[in-house]
C-alpha positions as a printed NumPy array, in Angstrom:
array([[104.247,  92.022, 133.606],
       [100.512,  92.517, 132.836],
       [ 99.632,  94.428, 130.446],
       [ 99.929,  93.104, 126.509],
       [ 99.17 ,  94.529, 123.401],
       [ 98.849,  91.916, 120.357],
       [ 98.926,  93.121, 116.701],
       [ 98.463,  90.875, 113.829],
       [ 98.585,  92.662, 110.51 ],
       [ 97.181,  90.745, 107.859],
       [ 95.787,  91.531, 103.944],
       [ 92.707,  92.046, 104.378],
       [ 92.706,  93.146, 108.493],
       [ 94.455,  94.15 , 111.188],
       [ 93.694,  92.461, 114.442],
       [ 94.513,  93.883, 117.817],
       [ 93.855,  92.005, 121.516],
       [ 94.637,  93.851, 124.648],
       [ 95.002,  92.158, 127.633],
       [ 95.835,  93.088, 131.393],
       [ 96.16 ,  90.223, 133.521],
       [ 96.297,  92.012, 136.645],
       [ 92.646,  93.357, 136.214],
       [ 91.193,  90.329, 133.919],
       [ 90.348,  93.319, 131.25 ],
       [ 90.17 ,  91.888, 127.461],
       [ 89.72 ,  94.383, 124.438],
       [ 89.124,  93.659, 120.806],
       [ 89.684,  95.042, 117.465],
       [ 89.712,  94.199, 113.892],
       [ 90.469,  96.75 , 111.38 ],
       [ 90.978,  97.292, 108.096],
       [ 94.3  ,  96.173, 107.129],
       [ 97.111,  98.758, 106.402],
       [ 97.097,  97.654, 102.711],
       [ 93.82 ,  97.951, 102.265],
       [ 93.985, 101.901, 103.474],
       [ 96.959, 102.538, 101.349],
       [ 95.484, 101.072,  98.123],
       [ 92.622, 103.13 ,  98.802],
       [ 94.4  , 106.067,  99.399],
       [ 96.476, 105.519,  96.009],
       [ 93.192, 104.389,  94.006],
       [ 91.25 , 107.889,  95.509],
       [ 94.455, 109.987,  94.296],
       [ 94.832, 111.616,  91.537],
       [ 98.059, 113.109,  90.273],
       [101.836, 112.173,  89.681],
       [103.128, 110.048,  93.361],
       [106.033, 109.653,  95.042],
       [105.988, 106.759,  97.464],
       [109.357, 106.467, 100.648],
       [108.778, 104.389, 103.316],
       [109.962, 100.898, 103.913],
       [108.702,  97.483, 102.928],
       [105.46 ,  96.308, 104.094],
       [102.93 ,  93.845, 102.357],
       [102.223,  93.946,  98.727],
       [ 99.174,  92.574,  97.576],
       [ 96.066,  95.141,  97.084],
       [ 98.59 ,  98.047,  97.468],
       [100.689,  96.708,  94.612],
       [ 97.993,  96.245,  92.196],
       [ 96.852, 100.083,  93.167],
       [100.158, 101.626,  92.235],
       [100.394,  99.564,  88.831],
       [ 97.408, 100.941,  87.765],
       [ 98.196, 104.553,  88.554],
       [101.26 , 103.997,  87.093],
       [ 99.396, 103.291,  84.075],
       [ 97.788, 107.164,  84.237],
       [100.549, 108.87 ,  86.152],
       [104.192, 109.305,  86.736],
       [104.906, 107.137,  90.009],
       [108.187, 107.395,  91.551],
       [108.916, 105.077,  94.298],
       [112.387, 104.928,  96.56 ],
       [114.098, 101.936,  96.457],
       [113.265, 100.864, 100.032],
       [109.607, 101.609,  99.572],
       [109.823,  99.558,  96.164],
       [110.498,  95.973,  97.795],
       [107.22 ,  96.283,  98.727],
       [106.209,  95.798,  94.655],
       [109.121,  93.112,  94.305],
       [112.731,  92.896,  95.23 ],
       [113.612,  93.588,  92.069],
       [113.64 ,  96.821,  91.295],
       [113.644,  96.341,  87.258],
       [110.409,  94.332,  87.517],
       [109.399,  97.221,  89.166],
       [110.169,  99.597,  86.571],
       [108.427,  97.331,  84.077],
       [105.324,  98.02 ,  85.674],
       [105.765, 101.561,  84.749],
       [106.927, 102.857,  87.735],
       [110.484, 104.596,  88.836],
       [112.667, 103.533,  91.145],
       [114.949, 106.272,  92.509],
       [117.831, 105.708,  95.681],
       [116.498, 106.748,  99.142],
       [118.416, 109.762,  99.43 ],
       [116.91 , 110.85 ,  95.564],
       [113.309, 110.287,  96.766],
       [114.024, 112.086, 100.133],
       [114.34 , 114.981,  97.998],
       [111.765, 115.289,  95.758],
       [109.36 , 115.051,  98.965],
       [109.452, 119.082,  98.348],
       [108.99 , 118.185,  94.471],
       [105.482, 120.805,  93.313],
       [103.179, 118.577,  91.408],
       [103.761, 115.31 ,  93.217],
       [100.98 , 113.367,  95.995],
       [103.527, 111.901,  98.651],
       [102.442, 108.271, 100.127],
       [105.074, 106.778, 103.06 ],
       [104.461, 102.775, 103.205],
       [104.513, 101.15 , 106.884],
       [102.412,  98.232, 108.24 ],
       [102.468,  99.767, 111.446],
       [101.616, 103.269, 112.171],
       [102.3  , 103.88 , 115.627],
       [ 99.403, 106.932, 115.319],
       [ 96.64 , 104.767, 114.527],
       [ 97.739, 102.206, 116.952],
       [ 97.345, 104.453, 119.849],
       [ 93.667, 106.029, 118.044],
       [ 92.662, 101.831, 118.657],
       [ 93.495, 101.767, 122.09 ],
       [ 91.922, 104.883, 123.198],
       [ 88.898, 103.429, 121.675],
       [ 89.715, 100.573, 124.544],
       [ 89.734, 103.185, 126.755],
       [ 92.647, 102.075, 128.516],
       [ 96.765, 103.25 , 129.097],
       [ 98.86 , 104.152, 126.027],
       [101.579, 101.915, 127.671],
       [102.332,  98.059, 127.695],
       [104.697,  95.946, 129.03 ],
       [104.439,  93.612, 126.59 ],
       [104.332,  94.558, 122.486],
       [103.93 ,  91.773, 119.603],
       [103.327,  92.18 , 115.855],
       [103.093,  89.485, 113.606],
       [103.18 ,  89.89 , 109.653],
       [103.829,  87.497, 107.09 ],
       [107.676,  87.762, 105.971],
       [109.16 ,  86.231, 102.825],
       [112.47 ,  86.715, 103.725],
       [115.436,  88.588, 101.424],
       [116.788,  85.483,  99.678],
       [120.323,  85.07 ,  98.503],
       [120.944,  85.531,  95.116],
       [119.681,  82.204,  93.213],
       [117.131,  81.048,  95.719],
       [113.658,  81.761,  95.016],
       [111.172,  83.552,  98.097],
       [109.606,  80.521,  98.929],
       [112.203,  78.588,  99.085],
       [114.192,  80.817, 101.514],
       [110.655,  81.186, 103.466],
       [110.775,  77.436, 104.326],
       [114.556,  77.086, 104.782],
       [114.28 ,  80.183, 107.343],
       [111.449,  77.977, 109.276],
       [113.207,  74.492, 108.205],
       [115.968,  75.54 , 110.375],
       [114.574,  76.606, 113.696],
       [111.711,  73.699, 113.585],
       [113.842,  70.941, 112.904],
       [115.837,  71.839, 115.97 ],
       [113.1  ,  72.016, 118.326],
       [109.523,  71.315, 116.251],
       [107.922,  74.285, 119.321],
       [106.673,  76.801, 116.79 ],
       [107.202,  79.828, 119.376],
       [110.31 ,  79.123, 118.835],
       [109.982,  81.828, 115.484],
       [109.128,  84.62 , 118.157],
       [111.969,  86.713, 118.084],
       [112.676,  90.451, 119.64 ],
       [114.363,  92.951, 118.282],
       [117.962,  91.906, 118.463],
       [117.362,  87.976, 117.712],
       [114.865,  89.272, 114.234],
       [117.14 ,  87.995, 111.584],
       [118.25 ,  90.345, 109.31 ],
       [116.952,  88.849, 106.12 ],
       [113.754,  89.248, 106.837],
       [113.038,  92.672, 105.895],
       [108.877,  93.295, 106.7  ],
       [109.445,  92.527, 109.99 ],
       [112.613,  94.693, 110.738],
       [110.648,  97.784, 109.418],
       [107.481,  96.741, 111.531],
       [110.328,  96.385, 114.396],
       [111.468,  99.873, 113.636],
       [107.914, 101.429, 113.74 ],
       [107.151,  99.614, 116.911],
       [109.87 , 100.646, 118.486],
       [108.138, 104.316, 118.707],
       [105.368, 102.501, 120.969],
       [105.646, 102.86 , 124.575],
       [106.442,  99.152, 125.486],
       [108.735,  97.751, 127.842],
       [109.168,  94.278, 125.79 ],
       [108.871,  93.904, 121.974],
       [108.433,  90.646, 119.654],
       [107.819,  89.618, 116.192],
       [106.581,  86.94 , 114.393],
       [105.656,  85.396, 111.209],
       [101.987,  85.913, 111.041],
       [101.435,  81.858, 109.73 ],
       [103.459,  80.335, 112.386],
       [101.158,  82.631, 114.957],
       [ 98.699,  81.335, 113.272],
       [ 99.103,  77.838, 113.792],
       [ 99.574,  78.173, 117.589],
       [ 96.763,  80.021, 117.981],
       [ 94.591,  78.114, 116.366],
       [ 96.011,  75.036, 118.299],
       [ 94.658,  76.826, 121.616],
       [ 91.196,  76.68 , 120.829],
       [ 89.209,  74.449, 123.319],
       [ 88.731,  71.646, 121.279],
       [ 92.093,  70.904, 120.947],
       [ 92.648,  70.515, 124.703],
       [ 93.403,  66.85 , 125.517],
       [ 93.9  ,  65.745, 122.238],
       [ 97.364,  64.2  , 121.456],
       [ 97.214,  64.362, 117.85 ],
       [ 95.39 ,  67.063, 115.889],
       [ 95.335,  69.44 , 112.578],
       [ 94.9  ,  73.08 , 112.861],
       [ 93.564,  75.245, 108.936],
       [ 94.172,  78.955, 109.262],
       [ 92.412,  80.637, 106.04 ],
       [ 93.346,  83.942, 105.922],
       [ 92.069,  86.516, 103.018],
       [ 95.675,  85.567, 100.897],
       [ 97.336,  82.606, 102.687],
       [ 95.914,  79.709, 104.165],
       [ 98.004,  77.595, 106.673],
       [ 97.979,  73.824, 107.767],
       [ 99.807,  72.014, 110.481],
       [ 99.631,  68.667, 112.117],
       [100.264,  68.86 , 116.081],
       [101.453,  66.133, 118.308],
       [102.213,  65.935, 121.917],
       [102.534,  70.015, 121.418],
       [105.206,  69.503, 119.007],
       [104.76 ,  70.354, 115.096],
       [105.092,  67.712, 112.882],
       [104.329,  69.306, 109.812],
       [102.868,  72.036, 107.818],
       [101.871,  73.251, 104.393],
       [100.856,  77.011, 102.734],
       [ 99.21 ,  78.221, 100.169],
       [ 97.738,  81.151,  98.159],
       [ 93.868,  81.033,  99.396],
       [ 92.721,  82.374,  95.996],
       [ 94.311,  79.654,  94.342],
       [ 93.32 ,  76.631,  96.026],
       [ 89.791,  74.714,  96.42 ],
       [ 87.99 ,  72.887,  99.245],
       [ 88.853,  69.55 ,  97.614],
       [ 92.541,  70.478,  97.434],
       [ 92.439,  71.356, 101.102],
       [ 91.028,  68.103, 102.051],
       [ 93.544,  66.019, 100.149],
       [ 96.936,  68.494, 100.993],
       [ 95.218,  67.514, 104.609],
       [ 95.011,  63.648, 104.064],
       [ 98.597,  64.089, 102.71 ],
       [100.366,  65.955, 105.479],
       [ 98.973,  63.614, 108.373],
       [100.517,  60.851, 105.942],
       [103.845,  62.294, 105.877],
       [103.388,  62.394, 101.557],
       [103.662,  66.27 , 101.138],
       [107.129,  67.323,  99.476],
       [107.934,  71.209,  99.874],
       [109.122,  71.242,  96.013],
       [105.868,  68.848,  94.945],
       [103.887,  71.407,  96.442],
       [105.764,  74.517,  94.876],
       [105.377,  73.154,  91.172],
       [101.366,  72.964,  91.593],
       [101.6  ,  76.715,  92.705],
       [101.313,  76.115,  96.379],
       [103.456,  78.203,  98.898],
       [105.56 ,  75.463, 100.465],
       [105.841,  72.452, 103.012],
       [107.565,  70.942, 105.855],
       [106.985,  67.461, 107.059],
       [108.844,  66.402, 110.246],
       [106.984,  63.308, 110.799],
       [103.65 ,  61.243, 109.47 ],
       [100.741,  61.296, 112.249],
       [ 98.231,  59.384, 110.866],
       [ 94.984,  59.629, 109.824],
       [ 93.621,  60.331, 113.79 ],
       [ 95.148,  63.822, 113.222],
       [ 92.095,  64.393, 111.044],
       [ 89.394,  63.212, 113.381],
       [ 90.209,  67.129, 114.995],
       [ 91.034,  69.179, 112.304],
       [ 90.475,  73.286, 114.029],
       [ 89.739,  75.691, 111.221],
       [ 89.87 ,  79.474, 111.586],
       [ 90.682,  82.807, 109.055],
       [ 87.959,  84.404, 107.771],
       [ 87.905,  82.651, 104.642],
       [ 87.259,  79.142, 106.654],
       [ 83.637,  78.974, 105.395],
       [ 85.076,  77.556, 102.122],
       [ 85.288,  74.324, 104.46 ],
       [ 81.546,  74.058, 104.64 ],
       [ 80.254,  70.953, 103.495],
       [ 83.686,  68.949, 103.573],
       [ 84.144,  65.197, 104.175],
       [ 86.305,  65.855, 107.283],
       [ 85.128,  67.102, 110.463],
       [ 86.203,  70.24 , 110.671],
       [ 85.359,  72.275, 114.042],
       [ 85.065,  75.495, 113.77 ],
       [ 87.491,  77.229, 116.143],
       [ 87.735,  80.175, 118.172],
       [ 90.954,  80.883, 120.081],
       [ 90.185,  83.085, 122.746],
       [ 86.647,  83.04 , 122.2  ],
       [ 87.198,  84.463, 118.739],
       [ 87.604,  83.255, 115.463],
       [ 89.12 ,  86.677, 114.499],
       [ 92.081,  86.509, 117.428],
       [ 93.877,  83.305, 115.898],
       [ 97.048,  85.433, 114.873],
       [ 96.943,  87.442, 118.445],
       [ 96.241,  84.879, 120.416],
       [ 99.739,  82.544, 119.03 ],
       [101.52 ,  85.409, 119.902],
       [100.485,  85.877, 123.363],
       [101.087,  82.088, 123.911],
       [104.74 ,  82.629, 122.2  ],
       [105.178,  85.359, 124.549],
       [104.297,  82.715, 127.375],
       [106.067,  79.948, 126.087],
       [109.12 ,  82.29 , 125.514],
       [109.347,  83.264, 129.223],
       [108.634,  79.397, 130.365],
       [111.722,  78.554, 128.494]])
């Protein structure tokens, strides 16, 4: 096994590492995210749409369809429409129809109508990056990494299932590559990363994985150098929606916290910080202030913070702060944090 191909598709970019151990060779990318190009393709449009496809990541690409929805008819298939919400009558009261698969499969031939197909990953462009590298179409070794919500049972809300999905792998064995999963371990329930699995499965790989993209997150960030040889420590992933916090100890995670990165401030960070490395963060405490869950395994202490590793593009935010936060760059690049977790899940995987 040499040669790996690490894809981590986020809001606001899509970041790919190539790596071939055999020959040393290390290749780069970041890319506009897949959600960006479809919101720009829907916002450029004119005209009535119908959108197939499966689910992929909302955000951006949501907000584009409400508005055309609000000039033109939009007519989405009901796979394709989880990307909006789950629901597909909150979907229609954003103006837009929401027709059965087999309904929107055929009015693809419908006169009058722009036709969009939703994916994170399009195995086309995927292969358009790595001839850029200038290397094989062919890897032994394929791993996305997206951020899944999970399809919750009925009377559990998204975040909740999002943290009982994690809650129950970590507080078996606190190793976060243990949420690396391949195609026939992926539960079921969560649906983003079955359809990236699906689209993958058209690249030419011998091995495939996925991975929630804030779990990658945290491992990678907990490779950069200034980790190594510390026994306790605090990694701070902000990303251009979520931002991501975990304590680390002896390699193990002892807790972690999320939240929407538009809706929190660098004084919030610092204290949700202080907090976790206390053991005083409460998953449903932080869900009523509008935070995106936690998980606490264990209190660390306050030495956590004395490392505290940020990365995410949106880590400038951190400027100024009372702590001391490093600036870190797993692989030699802030940019890599999501690729770089998976390639050490990958690693981890096989030491197992």
């Amino acid at each position: 096994m040499s040669r790996y191909l690490m894809i981590d598709i986020g809001a606001g970019t899509m970041d790919v590492l190539y790596l071939d151990e055999e020959t040393d060779v290390v290749y780069k990318a970041v890319v506009a995210s897949p959600v960006r190009m479809l919101a720009g393709r829907v916002r450029q449009g004119r005209g009535d749409l119908l959108v197939t496809g499966g689910e992929m990541g909302g955000g951006a690409l949501t907000q584009a369809l409400r508005e055309r929805a609000g000039r033109f008819a939009v007519i989405m298939s009901r796979s394709a429409s989880a990307t909006v919400h789950r629901d597909p009558q909150k979907v229609q009261a954003m103006g837009i129809e929401v027709v059965e698969d087999s309904r929107a499969e055929e009015l693809t031939s419908r006169k009058g109508f722009a036709h969009l197909e939703l994916a994170d990953l399009d195995p086309a462009r995927i292969e358009t990056i790595v001839q850029g590298f200038g290397v094989p179409f062919a890897f032994d070794v394929v791993a996305v990494c997206a951020q899944d919500h999970g399809r919750p049972p009925a009377g559990v809300s998204a975040l909740d299932y999002r943290h009982l999905m994690f809650r129950q792998v970590l507080s078996e064995s606190p190793m976060v590559h243990r949420l690396l999963y391949d195609p026939r371990t992926l539960p079921q329930t969560m649906t983003r990363l079955q359809c990236i699995a699906r689209s993958a499965a058209a690249l030419p790989a011998g091995e495939l994985y996925l991975m929630d993209s804030g779990m990658a997150a945290i491992l990678g960030a907990g490779l950069d150098r200034q980790a190594r040889g510390r026994e306790v420590f605090a990694v701070l992933d902000i990303a251009t929606s979520h931002t991501v916090a975990a304590t680390v100890e002896n390699g193990r995670l002892a807790g972690f916290f999320e939240y929407h990165t538009h809706d929190i401030t660098p004084w919030r960070l610092e204290a949700l910080l202080r907090d976790l490395a206390d053991g005083r963060l409460a998953h449903q405490q932080l869900l009523a202030e509008g935070g995106h869950g936690a998980w606490v395994r264990r209190a660390v202490g306050p030495s956590a913070l004395e490392t505290v590793i940020a990365t995410g593009p949106k880590r400038r935010m951190l400027e100024g702060a009372s702590l001391a936060v490093l600036w870190g760059a797993p692989m030699g690049d802030n940019m890599m944090t999501g690729t770089a977790g998976l390639l050490e899940a990958v690693r981890r995987r096989r030491e197992d």
